[in-house]
C-alpha positions in Angstrom: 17.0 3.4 7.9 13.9 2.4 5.4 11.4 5.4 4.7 8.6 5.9 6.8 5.6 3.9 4.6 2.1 3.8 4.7 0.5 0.8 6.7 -3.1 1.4 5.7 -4.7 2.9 3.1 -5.8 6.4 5.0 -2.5 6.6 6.8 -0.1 8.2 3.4 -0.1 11.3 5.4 1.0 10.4 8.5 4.1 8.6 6.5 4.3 12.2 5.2 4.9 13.7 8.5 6.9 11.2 9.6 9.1 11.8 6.2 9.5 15.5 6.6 9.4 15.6 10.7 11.9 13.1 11.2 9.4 11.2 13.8 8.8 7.6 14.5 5.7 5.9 14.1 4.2 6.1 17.4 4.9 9.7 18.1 3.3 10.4 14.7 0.0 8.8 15.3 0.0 10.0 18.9 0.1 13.1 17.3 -2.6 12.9 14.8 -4.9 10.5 17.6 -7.0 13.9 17.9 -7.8 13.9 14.0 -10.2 11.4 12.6 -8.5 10.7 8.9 -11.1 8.7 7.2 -11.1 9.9 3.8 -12.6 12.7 3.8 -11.2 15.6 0.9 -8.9 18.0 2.2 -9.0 16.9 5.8 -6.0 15.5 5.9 -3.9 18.7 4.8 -5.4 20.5 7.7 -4.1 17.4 9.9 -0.9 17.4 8.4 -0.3 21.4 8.7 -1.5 21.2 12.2 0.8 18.4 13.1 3.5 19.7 11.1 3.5 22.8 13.2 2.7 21.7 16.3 6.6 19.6 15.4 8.1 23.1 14.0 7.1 22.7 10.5 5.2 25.0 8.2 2.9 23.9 5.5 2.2 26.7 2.9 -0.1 26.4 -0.3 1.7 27.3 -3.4 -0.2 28.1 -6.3 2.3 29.6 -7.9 4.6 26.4 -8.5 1.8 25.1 -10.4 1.1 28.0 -12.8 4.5 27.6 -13.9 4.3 24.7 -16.1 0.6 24.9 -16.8 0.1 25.3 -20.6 -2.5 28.3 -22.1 -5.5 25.6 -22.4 -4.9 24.4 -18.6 -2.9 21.1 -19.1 0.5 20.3 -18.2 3.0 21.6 -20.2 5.3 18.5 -19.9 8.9 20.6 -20.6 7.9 22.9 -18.0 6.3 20.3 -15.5 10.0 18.7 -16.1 12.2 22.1 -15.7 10.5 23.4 -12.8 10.4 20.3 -10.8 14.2 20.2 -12.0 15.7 23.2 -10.4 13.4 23.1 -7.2 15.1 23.1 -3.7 13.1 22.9 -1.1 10.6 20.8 0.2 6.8 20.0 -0.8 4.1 18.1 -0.1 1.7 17.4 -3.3 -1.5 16.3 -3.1 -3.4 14.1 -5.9 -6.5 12.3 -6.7 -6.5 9.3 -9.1 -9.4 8.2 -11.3 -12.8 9.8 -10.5 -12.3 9.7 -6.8 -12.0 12.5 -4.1 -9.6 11.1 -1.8 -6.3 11.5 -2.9 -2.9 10.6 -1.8 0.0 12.6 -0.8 3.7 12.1 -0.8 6.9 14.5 -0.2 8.7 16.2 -2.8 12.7 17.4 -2.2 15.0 19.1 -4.2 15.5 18.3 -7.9 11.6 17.0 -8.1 12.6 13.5 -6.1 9.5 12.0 -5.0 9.5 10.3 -2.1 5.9 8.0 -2.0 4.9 6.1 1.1 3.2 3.7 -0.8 4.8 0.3 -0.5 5.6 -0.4 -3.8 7.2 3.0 -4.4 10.9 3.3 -4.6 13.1 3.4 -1.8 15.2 5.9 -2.8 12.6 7.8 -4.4 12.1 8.8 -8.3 11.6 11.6 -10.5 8.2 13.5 -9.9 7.8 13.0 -13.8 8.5 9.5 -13.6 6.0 8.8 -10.7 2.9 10.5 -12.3 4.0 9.1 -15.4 3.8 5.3 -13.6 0.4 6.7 -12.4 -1.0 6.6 -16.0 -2.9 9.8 -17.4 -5.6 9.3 -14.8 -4.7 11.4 -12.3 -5.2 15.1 -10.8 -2.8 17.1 -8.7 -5.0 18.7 -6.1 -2.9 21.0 -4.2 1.0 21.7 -4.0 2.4 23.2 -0.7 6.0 24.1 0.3 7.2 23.3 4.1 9.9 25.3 6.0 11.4 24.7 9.2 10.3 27.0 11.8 12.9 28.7 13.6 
């Protein structure tokens, strides 16, 4: 069955739920019909933990992840970046801004770093976290990283 991808250009994180909760299309938006998505910054994490728990899901920040392959003067140590996103095994959701804009874009990261994007022209079976920023260019900013577990 294809990956759940993003029909419009607010909607990445309902593909998102739809990725990690296993849920079809209208169940998702039926579940985020109460939440107005329209671009604005950080909105649609609250959605998307909200949704993702009302479905048994929990979405936690993780600023540790991050810290580990940041270098002494705040960049991205690119061996690190590679090595973390390498042995993780679990799920993630990272969030990222390109260019000089505040709306971002989010997509679902599982173990060994694969990226799964709901763009359209992302990769089916997903690609390398490294390899998908490094398509993005150099203009980009990862704005948040959270981990998701499945509520018992």
């Amino acid at each position: 069955m294809p990956r759940p991808r993003q029909t419009a250009i607010d909607d990445c994180v309902v593909a998102v739920f739809r990725e990690i909760a296993s849920l079809d299309e209208d169940t998702a938006r039926e579940r985020f019909g109460q939440y107005k998505i329209a671009g604005q910054p950080g909105y649609s994490s609250i959605a998307l933990s909200s949704c993702l728990t009302s479905a048994g899901w929990m979405l936690q920040k993780d600023e540790c992840l991050a810290e580990r392959y940041r270098a002494l003067d705040g960049t991205v140590d690119r061996v690190a970046f590679k090595t973390v996103w390498s042995g993780f095994r679990d799920i993630a959701v990272v969030g990222y801004t390109k260019g000089d804009t505040d709306i971002g874009h989010m997509v679902v990261v599982r173990s060994g770093g694969i990226v799964f994007d709901p763009a359209p022209p992302a990769p089916e079976d997903g690609e390398f976290i490294w390899d998908h920023f490094k398509r993005l260019g150099n203009n980009f900013l990862i704005t948040e990283i959270s981990t998701v577990e499945q509520l018992l």
